[in-house]
Biotite code that builds the C-alpha atoms (Angstrom):
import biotite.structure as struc

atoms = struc.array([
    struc.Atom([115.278, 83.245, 78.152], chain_id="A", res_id=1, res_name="UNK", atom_name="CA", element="C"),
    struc.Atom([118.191, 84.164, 80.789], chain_id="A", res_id=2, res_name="UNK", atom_name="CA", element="C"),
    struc.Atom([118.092, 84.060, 84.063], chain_id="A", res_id=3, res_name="UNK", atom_name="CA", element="C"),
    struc.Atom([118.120, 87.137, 85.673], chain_id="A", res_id=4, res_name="UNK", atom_name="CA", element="C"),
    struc.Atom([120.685, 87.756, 88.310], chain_id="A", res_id=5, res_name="UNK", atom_name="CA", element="C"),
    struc.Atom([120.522, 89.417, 91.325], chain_id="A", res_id=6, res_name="UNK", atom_name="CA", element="C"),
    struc.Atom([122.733, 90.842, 92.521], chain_id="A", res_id=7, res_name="UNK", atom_name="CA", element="C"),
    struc.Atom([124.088, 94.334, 94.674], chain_id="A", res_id=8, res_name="UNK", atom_name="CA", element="C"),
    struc.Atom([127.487, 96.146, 94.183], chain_id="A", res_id=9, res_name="UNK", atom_name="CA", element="C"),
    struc.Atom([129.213, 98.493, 96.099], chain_id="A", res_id=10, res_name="UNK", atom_name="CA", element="C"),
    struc.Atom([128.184, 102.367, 95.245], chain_id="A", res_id=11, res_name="UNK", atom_name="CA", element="C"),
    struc.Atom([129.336, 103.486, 91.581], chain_id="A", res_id=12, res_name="UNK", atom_name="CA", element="C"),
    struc.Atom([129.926, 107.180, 90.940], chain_id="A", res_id=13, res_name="UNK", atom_name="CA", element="C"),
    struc.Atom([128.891, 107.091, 87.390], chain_id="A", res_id=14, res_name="UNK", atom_name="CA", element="C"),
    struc.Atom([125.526, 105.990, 88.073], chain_id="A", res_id=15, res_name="UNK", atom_name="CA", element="C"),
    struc.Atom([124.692, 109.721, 88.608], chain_id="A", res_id=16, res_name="UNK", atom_name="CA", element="C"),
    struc.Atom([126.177, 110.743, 84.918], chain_id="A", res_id=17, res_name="UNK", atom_name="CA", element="C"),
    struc.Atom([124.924, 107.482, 83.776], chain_id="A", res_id=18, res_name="UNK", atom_name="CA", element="C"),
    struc.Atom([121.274, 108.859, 85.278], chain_id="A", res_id=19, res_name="UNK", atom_name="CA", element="C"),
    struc.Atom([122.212, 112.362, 83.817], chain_id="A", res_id=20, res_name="UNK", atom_name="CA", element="C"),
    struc.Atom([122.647, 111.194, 80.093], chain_id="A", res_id=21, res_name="UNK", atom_name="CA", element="C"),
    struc.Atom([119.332, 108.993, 80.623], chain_id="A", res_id=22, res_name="UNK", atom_name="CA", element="C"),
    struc.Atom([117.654, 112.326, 81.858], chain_id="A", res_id=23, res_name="UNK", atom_name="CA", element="C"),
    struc.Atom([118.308, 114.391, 78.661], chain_id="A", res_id=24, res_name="UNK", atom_name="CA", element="C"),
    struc.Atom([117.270, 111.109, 76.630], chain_id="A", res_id=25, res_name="UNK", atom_name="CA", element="C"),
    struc.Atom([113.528, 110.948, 78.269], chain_id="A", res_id=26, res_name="UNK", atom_name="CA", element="C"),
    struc.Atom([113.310, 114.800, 78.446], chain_id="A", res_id=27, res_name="UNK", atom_name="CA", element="C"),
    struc.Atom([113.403, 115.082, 74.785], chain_id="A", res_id=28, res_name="UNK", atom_name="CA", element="C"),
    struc.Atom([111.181, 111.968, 74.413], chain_id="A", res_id=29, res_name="UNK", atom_name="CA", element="C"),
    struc.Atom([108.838, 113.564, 76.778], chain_id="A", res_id=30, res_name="UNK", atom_name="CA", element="C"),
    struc.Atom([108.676, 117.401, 75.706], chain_id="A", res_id=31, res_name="UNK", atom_name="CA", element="C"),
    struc.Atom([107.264, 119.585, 78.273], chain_id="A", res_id=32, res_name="UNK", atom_name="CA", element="C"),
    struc.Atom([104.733, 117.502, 79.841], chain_id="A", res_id=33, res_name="UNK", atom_name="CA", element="C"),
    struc.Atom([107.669, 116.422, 81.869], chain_id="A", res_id=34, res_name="UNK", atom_name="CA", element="C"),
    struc.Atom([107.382, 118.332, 85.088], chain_id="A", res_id=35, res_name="UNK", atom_name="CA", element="C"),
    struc.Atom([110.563, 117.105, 86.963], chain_id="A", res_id=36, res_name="UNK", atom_name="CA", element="C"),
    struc.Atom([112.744, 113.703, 86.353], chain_id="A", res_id=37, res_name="UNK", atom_name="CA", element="C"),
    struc.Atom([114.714, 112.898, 89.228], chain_id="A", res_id=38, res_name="UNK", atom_name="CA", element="C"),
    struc.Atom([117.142, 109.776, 90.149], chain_id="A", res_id=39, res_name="UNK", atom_name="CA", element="C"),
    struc.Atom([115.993, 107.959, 93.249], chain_id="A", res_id=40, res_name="UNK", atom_name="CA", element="C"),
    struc.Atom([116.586, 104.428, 94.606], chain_id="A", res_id=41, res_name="UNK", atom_name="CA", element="C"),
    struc.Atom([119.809, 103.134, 96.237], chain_id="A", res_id=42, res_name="UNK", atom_name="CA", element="C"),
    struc.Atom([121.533, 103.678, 92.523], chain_id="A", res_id=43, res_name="UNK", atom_name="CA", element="C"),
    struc.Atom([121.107, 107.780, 93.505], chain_id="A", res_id=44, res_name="UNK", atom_name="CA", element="C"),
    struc.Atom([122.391, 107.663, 97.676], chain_id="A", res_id=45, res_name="UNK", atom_name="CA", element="C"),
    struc.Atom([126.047, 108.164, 97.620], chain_id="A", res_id=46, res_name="UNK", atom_name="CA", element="C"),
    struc.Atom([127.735, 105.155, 99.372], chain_id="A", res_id=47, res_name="UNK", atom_name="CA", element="C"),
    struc.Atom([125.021, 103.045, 99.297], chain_id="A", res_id=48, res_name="UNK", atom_name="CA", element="C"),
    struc.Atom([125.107, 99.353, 97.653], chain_id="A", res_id=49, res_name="UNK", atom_name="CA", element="C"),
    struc.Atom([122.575, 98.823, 95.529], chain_id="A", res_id=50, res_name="UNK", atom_name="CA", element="C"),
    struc.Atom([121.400, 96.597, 92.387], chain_id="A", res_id=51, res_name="UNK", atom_name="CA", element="C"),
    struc.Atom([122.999, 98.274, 89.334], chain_id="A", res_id=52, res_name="UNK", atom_name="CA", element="C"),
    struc.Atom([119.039, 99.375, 87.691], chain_id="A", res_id=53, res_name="UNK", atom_name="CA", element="C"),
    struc.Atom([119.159, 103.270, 87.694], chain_id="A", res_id=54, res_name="UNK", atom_name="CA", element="C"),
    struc.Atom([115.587, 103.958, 88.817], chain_id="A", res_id=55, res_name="UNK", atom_name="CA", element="C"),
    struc.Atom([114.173, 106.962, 87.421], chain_id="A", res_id=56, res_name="UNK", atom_name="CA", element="C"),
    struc.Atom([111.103, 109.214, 88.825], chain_id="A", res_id=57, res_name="UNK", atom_name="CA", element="C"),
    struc.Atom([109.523, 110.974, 86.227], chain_id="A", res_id=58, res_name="UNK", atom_name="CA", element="C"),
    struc.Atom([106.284, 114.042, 87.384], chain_id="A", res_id=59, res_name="UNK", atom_name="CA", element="C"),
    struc.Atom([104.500, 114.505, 84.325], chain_id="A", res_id=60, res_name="UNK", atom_name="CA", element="C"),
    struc.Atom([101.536, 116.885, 83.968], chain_id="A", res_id=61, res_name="UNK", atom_name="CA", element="C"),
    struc.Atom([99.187, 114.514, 82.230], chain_id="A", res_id=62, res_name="UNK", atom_name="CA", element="C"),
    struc.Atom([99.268, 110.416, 82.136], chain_id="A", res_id=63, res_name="UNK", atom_name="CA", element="C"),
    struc.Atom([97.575, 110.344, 79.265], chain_id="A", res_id=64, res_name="UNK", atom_name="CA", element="C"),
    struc.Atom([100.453, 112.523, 76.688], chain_id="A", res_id=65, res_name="UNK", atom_name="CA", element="C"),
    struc.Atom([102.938, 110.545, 78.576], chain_id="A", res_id=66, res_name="UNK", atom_name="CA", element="C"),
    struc.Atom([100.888, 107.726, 76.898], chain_id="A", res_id=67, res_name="UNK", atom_name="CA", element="C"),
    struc.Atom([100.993, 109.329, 73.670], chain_id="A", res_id=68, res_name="UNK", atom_name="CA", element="C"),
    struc.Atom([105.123, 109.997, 74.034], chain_id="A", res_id=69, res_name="UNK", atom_name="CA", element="C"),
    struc.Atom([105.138, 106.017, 74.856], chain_id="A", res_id=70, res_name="UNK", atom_name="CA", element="C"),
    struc.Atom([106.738, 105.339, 71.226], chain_id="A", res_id=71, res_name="UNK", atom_name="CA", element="C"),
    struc.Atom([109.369, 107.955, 71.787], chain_id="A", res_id=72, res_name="UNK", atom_name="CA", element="C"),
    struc.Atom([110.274, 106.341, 75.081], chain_id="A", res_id=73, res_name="UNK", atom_name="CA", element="C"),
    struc.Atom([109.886, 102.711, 73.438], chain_id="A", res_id=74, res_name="UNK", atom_name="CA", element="C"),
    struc.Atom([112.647, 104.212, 71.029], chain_id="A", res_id=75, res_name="UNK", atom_name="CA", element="C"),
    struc.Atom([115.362, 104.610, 73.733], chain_id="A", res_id=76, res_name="UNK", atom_name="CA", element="C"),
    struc.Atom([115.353, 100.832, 74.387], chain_id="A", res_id=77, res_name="UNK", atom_name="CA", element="C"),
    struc.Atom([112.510, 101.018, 76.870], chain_id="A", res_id=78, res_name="UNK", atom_name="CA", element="C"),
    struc.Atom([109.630, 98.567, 77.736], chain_id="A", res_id=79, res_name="UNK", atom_name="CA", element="C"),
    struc.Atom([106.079, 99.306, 77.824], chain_id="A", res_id=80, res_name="UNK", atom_name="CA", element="C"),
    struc.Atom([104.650, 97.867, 81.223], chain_id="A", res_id=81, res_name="UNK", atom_name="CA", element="C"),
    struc.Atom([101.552, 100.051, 81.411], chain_id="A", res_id=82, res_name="UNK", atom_name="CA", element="C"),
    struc.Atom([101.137, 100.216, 85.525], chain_id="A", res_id=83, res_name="UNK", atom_name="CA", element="C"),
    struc.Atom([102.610, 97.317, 86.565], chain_id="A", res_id=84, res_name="UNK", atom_name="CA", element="C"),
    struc.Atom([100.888, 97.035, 89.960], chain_id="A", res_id=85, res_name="UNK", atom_name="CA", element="C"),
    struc.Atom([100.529, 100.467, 91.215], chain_id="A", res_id=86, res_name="UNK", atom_name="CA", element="C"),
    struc.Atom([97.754, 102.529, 89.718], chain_id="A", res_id=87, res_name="UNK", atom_name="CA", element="C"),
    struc.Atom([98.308, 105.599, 88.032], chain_id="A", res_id=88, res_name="UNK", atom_name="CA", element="C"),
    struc.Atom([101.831, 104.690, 87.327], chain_id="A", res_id=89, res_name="UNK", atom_name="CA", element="C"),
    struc.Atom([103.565, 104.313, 83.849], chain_id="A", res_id=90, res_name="UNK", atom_name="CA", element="C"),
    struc.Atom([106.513, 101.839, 84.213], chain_id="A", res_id=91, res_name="UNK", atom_name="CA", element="C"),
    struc.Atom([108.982, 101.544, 81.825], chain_id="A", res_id=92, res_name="UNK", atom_name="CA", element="C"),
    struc.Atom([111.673, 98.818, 81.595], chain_id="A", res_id=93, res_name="UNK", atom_name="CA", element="C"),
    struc.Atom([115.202, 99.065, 79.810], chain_id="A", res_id=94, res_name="UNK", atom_name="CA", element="C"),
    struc.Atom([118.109, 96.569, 79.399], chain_id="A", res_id=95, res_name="UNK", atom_name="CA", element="C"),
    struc.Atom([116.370, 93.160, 78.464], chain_id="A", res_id=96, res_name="UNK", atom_name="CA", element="C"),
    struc.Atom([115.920, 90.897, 81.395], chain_id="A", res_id=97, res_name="UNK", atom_name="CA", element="C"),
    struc.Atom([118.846, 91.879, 83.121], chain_id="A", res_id=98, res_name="UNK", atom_name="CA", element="C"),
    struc.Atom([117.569, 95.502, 83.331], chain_id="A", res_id=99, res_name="UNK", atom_name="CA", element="C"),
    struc.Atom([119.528, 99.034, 83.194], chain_id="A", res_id=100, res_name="UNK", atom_name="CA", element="C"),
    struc.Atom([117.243, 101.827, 83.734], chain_id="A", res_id=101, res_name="UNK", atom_name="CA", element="C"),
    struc.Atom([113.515, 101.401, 85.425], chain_id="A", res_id=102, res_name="UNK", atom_name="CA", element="C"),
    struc.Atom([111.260, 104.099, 84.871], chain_id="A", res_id=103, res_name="UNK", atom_name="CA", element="C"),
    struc.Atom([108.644, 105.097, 87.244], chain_id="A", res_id=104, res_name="UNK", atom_name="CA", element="C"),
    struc.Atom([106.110, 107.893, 85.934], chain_id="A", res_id=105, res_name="UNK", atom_name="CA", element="C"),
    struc.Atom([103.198, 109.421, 88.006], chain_id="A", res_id=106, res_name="UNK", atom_name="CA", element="C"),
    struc.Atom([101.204, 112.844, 87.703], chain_id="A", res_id=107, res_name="UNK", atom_name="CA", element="C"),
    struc.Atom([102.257, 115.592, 89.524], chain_id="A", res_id=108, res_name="UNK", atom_name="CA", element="C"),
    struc.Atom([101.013, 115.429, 93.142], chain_id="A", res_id=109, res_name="UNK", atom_name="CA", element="C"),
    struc.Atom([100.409, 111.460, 93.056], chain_id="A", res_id=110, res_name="UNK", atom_name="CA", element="C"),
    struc.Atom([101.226, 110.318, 96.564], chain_id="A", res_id=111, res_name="UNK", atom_name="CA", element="C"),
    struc.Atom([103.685, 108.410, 95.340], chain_id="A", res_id=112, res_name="UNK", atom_name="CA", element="C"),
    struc.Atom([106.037, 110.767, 94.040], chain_id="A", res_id=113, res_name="UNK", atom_name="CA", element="C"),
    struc.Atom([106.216, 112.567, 97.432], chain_id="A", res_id=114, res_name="UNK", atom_name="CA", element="C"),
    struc.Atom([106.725, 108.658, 98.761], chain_id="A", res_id=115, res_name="UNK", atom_name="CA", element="C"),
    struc.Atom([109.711, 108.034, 96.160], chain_id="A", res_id=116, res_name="UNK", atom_name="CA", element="C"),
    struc.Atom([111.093, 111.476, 97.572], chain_id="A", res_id=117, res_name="UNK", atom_name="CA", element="C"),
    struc.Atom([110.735, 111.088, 101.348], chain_id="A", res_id=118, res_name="UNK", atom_name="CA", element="C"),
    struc.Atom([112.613, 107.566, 101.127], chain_id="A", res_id=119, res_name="UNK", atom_name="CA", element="C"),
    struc.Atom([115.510, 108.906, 98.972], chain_id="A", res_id=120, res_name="UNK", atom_name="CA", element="C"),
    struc.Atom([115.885, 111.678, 101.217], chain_id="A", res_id=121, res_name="UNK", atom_name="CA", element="C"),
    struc.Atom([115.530, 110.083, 104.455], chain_id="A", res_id=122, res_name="UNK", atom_name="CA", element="C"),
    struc.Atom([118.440, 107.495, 103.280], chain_id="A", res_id=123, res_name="UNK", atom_name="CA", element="C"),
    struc.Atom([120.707, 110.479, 102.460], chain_id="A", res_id=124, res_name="UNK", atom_name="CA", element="C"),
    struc.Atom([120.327, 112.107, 105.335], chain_id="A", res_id=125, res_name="UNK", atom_name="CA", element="C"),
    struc.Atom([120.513, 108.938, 107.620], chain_id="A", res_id=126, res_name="UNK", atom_name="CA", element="C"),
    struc.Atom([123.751, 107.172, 106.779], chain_id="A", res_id=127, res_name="UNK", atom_name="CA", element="C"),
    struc.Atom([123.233, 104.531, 109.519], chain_id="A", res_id=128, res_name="UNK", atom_name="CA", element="C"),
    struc.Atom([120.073, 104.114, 108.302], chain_id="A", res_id=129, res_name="UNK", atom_name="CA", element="C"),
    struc.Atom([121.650, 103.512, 104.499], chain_id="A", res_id=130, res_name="UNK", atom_name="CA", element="C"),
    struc.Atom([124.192, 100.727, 105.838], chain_id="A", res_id=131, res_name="UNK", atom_name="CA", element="C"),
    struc.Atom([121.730, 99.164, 107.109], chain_id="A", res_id=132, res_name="UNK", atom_name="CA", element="C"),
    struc.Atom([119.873, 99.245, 104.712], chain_id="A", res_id=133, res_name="UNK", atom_name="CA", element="C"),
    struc.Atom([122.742, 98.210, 102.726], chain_id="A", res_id=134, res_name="UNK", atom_name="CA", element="C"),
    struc.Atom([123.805, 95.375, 104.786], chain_id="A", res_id=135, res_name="UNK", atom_name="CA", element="C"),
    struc.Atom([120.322, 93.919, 104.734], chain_id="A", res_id=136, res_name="UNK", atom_name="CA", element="C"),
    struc.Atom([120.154, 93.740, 100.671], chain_id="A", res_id=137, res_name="UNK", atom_name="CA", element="C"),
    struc.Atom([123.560, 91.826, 100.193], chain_id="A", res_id=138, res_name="UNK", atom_name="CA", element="C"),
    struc.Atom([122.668, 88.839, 102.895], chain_id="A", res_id=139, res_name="UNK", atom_name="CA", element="C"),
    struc.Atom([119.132, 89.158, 100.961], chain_id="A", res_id=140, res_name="UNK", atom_name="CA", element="C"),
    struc.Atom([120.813, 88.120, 97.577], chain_id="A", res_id=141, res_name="UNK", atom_name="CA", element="C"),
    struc.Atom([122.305, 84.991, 98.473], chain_id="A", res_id=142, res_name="UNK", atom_name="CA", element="C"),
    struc.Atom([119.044, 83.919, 100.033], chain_id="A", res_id=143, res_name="UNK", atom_name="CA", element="C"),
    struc.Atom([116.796, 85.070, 96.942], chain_id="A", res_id=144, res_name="UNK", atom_name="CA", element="C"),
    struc.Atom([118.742, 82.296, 94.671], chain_id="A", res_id=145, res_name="UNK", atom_name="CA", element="C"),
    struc.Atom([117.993, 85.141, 91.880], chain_id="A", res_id=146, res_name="UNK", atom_name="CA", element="C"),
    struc.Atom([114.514, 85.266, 92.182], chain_id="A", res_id=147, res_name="UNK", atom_name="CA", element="C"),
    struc.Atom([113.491, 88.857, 92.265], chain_id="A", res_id=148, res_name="UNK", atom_name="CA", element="C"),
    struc.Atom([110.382, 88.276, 94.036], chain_id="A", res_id=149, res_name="UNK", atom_name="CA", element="C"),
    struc.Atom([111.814, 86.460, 96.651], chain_id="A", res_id=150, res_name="UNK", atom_name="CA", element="C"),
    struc.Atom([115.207, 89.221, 97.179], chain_id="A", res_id=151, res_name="UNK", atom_name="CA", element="C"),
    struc.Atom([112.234, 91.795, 97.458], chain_id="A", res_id=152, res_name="UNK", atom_name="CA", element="C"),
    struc.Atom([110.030, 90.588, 100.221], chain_id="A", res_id=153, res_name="UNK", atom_name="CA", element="C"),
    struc.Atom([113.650, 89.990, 102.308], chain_id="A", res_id=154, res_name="UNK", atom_name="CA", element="C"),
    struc.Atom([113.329, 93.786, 101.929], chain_id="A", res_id=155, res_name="UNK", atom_name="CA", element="C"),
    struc.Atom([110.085, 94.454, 102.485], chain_id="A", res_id=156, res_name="UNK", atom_name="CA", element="C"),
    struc.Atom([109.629, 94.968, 105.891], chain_id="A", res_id=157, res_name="UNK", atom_name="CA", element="C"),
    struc.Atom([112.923, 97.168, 106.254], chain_id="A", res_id=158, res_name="UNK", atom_name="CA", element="C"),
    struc.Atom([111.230, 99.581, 103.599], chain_id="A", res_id=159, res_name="UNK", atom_name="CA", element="C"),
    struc.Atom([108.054, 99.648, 104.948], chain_id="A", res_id=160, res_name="UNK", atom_name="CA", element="C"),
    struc.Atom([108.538, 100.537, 108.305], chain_id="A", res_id=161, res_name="UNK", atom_name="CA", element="C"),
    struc.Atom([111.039, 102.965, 107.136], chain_id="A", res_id=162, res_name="UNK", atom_name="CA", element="C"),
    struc.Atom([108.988, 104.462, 104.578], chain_id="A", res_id=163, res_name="UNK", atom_name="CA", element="C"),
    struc.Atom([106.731, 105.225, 107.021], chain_id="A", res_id=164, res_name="UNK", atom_name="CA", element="C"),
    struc.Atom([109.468, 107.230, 109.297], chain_id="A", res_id=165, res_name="UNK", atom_name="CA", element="C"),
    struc.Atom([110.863, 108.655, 105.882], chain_id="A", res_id=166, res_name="UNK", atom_name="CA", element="C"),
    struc.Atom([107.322, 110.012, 105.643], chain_id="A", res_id=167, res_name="UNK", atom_name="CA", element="C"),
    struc.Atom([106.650, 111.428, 108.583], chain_id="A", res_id=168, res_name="UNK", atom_name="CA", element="C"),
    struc.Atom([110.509, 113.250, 109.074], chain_id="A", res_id=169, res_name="UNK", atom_name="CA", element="C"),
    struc.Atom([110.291, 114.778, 105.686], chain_id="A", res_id=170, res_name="UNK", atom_name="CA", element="C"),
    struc.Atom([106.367, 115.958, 105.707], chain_id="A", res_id=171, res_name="UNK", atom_name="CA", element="C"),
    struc.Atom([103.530, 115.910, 103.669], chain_id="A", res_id=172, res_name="UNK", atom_name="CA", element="C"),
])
């Protein structure tokens, strides 16, 4: 096995056709349970520097047909990682270790797609905010030595306070 490498690069405009042709992909795979699939994380805030993993929200009406699409989405290169931490989630994986596309799937009106939202949002419309934000993740990759775990608590604190404001300025 590889070592994955961290790392964060400057802002590419084709991540949102990149996230586009991905969208079509998972809409067919999904049908119409699919509610809404959006691009969020750093990959989808113009300008901002970010790890090059398109994350991908995805509102579906019912977790259980997602869980019956599962093969279809396993068919576009995608990984099967059931919750992965955060209940009522379906995570999905794609581009081996080094990772391309992360999925993140919740039924509509799970707090956490309004959380996913709020954050995206709040980065967009705060560009200090953003290069900050930015700033903070490439010192955090030298630091993290490529472990993931470690390059995501440096961030930690950053998002969570900042959730919280992100939260609160774009309402519940």
């Amino acid at each position: 096995m590889s070592i994955r490498v961290v790392e964060v690069v400057d802002y590419d405009p084709n991540w949102k056709n990149t996230f586009e042709t991905e969208r079509i992909l998972l809409a067919k795979a999904i049908g119409i349970n699919a509610v809404k699939i959006e691009h969020i994380g750093s990959t989808s805030v113009v300008g901002l520097t970010a790890k090059p993993v398109i994350d991908i929200l995805i509102e579906v009406v019912d977790l259980k047909e997602l869980d019956n699409a599962a093969e279809n989405i396993e068919a576009l290169g995608y990984t099967i990682k059931g919750e992965n931490g955060i209940s009522g989630r379906r995570y999905f994986q794609k581009g081996g270790n080094q990772r391309s596309h992360h999925v993140h799937a919740f039924q509509a009106n799970d707090f956490h797609l309004h959380r996913h939202r709020a954050f995206k949002e709040y980065l967009i419309a705060h560009s200090a905010i953003a290069l900050e934000y930015g700033s903070l993740k490439k010192e955090a990759v030298p630091k993290s030595e490529n472990d993931i775990n470690i390059y995501m608590s440096l961030k930690n604190s950053f998002i969570q306070k900042h959730e919280k404001i992100a939260l609160e300025w774009f309402g519940s």
